[in-house]
C-alpha positions as CSV (number, residue, x, y, z in Angstrom):
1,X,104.2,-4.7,158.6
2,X,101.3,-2.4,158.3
3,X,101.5,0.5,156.5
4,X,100.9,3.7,158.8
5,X,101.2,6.6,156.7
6,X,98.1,8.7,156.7
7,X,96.0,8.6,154.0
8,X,94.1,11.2,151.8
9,X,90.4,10.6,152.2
10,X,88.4,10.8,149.2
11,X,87.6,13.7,147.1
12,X,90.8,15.2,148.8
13,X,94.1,16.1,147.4
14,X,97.2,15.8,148.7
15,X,98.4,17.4,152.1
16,X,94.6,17.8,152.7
17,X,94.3,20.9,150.6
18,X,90.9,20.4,149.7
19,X,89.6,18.6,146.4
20,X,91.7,18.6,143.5
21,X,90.9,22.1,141.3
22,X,89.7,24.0,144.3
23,X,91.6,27.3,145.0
24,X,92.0,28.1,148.7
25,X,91.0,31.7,149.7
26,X,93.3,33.9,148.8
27,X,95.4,31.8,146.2
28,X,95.9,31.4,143.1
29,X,97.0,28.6,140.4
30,X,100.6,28.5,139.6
31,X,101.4,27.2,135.9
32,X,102.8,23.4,135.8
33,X,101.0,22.6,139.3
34,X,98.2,21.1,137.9
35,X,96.3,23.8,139.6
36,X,97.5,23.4,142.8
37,X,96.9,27.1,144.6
38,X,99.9,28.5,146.4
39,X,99.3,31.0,149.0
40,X,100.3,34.7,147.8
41,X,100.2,37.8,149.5
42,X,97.7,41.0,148.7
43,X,100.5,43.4,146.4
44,X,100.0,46.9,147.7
45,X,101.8,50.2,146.6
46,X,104.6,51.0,149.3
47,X,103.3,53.8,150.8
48,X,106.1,56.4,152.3
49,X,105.6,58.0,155.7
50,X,107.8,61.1,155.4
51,X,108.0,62.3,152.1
52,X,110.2,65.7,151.3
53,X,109.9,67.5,147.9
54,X,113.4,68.1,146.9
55,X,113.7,72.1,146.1
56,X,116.5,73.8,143.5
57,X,118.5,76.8,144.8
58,X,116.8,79.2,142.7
59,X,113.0,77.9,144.5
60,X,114.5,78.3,147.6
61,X,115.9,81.4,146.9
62,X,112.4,82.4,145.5
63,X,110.7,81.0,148.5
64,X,112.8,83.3,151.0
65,X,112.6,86.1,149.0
66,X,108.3,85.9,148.9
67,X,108.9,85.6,152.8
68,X,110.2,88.9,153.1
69,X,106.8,90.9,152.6
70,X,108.3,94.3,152.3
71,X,110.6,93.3,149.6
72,X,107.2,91.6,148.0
73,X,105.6,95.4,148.1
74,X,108.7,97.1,147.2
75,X,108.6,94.9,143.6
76,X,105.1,95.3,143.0
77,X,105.1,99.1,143.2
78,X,108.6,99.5,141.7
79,X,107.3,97.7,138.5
80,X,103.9,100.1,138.5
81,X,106.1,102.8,138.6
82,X,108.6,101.3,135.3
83,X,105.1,100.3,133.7
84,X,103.6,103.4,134.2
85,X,107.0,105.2,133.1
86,X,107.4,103.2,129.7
87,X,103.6,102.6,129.0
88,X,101.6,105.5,130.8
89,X,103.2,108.3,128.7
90,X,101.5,106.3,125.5
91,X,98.1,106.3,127.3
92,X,98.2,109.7,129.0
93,X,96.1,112.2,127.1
94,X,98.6,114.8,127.3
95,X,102.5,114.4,125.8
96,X,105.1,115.8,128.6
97,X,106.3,119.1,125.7
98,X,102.2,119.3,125.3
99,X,101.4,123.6,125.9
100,X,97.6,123.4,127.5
101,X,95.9,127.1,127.9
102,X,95.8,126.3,131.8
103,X,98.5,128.0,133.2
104,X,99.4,127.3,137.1
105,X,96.6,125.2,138.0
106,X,96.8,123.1,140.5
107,X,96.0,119.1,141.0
108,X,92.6,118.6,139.4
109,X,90.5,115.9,137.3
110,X,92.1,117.3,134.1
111,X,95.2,117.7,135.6
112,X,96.1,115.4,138.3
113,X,99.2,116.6,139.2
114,X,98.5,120.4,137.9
115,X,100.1,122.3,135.4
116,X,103.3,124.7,135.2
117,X,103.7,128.3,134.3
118,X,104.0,127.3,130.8
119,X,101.2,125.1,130.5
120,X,103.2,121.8,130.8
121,X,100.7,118.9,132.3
122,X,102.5,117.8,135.1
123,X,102.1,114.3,135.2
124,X,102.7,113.9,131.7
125,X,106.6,115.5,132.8
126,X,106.6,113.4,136.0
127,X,106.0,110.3,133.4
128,X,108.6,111.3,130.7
129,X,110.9,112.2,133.5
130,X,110.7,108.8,135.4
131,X,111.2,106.9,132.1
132,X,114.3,108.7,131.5
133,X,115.5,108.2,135.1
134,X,114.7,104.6,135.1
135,X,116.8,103.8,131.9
136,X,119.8,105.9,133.0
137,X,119.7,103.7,136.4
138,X,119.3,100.7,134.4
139,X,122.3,101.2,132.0
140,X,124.4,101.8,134.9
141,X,123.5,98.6,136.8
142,X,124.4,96.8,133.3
143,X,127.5,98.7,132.2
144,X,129.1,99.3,136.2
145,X,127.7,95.7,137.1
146,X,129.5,94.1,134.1
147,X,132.3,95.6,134.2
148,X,132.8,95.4,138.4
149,X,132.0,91.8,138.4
150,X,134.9,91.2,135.5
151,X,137.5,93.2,137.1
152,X,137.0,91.7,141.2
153,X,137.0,88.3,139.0
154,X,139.9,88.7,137.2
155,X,141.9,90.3,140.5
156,X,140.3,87.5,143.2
157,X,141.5,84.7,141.0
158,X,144.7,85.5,139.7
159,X,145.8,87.5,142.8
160,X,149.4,88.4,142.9
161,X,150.4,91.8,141.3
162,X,147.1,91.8,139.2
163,X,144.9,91.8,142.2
164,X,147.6,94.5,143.8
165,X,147.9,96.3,140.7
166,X,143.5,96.3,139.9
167,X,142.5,97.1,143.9
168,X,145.3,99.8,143.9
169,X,143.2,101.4,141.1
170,X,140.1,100.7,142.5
171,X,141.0,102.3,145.5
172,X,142.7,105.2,144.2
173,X,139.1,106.1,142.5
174,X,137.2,105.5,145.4
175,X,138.9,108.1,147.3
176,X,138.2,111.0,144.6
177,X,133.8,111.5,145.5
178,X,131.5,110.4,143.3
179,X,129.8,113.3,142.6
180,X,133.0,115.3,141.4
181,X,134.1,113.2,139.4
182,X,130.6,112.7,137.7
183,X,130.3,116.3,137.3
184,X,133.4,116.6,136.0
185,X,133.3,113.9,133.2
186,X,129.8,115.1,132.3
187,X,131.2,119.0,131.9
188,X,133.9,117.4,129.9
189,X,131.7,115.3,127.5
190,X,129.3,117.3,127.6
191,X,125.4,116.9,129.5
192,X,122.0,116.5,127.7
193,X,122.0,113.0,126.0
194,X,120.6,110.7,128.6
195,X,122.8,107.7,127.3
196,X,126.1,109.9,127.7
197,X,124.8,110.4,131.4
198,X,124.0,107.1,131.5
199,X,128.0,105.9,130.8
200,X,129.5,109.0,132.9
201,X,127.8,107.7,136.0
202,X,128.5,104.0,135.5
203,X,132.2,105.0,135.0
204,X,132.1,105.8,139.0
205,X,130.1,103.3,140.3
206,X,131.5,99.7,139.3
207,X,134.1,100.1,142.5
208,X,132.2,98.5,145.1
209,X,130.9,95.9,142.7
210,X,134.1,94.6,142.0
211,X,135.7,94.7,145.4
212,X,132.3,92.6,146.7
213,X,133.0,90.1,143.3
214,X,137.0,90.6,143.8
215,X,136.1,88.9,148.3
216,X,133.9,86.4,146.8
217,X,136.5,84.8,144.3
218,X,139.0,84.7,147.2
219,X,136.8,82.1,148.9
220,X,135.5,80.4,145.8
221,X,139.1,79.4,143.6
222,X,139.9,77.5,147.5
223,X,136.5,75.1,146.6
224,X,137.2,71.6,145.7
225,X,134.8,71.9,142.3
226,X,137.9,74.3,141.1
227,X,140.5,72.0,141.9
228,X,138.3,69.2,140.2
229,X,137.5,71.5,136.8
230,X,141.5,72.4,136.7
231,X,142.2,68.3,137.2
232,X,140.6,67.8,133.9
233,X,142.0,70.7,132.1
234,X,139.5,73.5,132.4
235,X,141.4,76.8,131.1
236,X,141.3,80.0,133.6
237,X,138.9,81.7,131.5
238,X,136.4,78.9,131.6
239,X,136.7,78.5,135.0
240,X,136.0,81.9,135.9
241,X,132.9,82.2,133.8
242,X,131.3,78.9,133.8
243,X,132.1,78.1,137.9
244,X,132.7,81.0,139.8
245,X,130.7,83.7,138.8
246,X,127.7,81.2,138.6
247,X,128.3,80.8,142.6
248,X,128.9,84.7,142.9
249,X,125.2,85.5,141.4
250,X,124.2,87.0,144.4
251,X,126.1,89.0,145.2
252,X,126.1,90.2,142.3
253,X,122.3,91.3,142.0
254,X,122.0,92.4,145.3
255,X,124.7,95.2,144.2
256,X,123.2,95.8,141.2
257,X,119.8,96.6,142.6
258,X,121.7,99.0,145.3
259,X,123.4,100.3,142.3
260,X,119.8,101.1,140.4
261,X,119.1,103.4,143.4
262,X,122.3,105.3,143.8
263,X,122.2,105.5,139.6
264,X,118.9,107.4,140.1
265,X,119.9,109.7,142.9
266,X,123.5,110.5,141.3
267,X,121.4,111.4,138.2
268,X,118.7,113.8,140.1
269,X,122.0,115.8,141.7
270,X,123.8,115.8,138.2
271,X,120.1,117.6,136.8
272,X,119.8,119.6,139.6
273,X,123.5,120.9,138.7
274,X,122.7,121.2,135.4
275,X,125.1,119.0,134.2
276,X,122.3,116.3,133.8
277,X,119.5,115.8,131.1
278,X,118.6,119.4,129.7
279,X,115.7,120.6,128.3
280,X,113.6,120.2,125.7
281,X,114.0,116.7,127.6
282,X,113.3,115.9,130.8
283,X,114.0,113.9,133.9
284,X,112.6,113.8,137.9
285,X,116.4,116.0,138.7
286,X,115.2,118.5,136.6
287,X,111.8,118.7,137.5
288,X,112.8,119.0,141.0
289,X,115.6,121.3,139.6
290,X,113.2,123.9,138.2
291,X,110.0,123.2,140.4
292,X,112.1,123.9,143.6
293,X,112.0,127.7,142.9
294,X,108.5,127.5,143.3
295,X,107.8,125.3,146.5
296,X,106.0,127.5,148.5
297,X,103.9,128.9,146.0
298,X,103.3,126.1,143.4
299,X,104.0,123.1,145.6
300,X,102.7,120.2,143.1
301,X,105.8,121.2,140.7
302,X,108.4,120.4,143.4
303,X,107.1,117.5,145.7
304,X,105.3,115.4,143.3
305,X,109.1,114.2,140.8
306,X,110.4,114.5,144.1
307,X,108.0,111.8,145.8
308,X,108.5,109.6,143.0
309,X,112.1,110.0,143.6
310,X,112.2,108.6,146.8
311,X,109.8,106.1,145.9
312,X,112.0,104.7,143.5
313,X,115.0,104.7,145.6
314,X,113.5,103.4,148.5
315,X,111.8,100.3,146.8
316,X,114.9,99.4,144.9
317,X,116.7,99.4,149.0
318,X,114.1,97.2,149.9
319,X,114.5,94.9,146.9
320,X,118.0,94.8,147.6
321,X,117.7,93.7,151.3
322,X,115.1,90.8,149.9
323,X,117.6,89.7,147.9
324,X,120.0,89.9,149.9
325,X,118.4,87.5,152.5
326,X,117.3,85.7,149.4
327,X,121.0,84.7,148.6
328,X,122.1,84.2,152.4
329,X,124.0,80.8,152.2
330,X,123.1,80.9,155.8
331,X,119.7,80.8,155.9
332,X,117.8,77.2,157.0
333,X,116.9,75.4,154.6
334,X,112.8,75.5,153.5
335,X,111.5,72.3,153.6
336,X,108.2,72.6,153.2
């Protein structure tokens, strides 16, 4: 019988692939063929259609804060005014207890802001007095911040009598106002010493710091991460301080920036009392203090600490609102 299987012509290889040695487009030689080319395909990176950066908390708490463009302002000229306060009394030519021979002039070259009856360059006063005002304000936010956020820990997660017992105290101080019983401490201690003023005021303002911390810790010790940490034998005191005030940050600084701005103003009425910072010091309460005698006929004595005082108070508000939207859980999620 005839043999009928097709065969290779000559100068071919098998399977009609060509003669033997010659690579087909495209291939290449495989080891232990004897050259024989096996069709590959062209490698090429994986190139991904959608791709999403993958953003921490604190970026996207960054990025929503930047959003909020008069938060953005508020920060720019609140730090002017600290840097100016802590480094412009160094470059000013004049020192704030500085006596020139100009006596009641008003705004000039020389004297931007003008001088007092004395001879006091104004802005050198307004300068010394901000720096004072501005480290009173931020002791308080430290001291009343520190010890509010303890406290509303300590009572939101042991609840019980200790929360009972802590709130009841809490509340029973923030019925008495503010005000008196700042002026009443500061009488009693004894005014002048800007620190002392400094720990009087922050003993009356940690209340509504530690109720907002004393909420938060409700919510939180219910979280599953608690359960989880108290599984595998975390003690109370860990717990509190490595997981829950962690997850209560913001609140946190957005009632410490509000308390920066009452600090300030609860410090202007305790000068303007004169149960404040007293001279040969100064601060922008007693600069408004003793320049509001003469407002009608020496206006830059009065309105110029004053302006600086609302500046400061109403930039620190706005700072705290950007925050505050910063560290909204509920805000969408910034992708891009």
């Amino acid at each position: 019988m005839a043999d009928t299987t097709p065969q290779a012509r000559s100068g071919e290889g098998p399977r009609g692939e060509g003669p033997p040695g010659e690579l087909p487009a495209g291939g290449s030689p495989v080891p232990g063929t004897g050259g024989t080319a096996v069709q590959t395909e062209p490698s090429s990176p994986v190139e991904r259609e959608f791709t999403v950066a993958a953003r921490t908390q604190t970026q996207m708490v960054i990025r929503r804060f930047l959003a909020h463009r008069l938060a953005v302002a508020s920060l720019v000229i609140f730090v002017i005014i600290v840097a100016g306060s802590l480094g412009g009394a160094r470059l000013w030519k004049y020192n704030y207890a500085d006596i020139t021979r100009e006596f009641s002039t008003p705004p000039s070259l020389a004297h931007p802001f003008g001088t007092d009856d004395i001879g006091h360059d104004t802005l050198a006063q307004v300068l010394r007095g901000a720096q004072k005002s501005v480290q009173v304000a931020l002791v308080v936010a430290l001291l009343a911040t520190s010890f509010g956020a303890v406290l509303g820990a300590v009572a939101g997660y042991y609840r019980g009598v200790i929360d009972s017992l802590l709130m009841r105290f809490t509340d029973l101080v923030l019925t008495i106002p503010l005000l008196a019983i700042a002026g009443l401490l500061a009488g009693t201690i004894g005014g002048g010493d800007w620190f002392v003023i400094a720990i009087v005021i922050a003993s009356v303002s940690w209340m509504s710091i530690a109720r907002v911390v004393r909420g938060t810790f409700l919510s939180l010790r219910e979280k599953e991460f608690v359960d989880a940490a108290r599984a595998l034998g975390a003690t109370d005191r860990r717990i509190i301080f490595r997981h829950l005030l962690p997850n209560a940050t913001g609140s946190i600084i957005v009632n410490a920036t509000i308390t920066v701005a009452v600090a300030i103003l609860v410090e202007t009425a305790l000068t303007f009392l004169g149960l404040g910072i007293r001279p040969p010091d100064t601060s922008l309460g007693l600069l408004v203090s003793t320049g509001q005698q003469a407002a009608q006929t020496r206006p830059w004595l009065f309105y110029f600490p004053g302006l600086v005082i609302i500046m400061i108070a109403l930039t620190v508000n706005f700072i705290g609102d950007g925050l505050r939207d910063a560290f909204d859980p509920t805000q969408t999620r910034v992708r891009a």
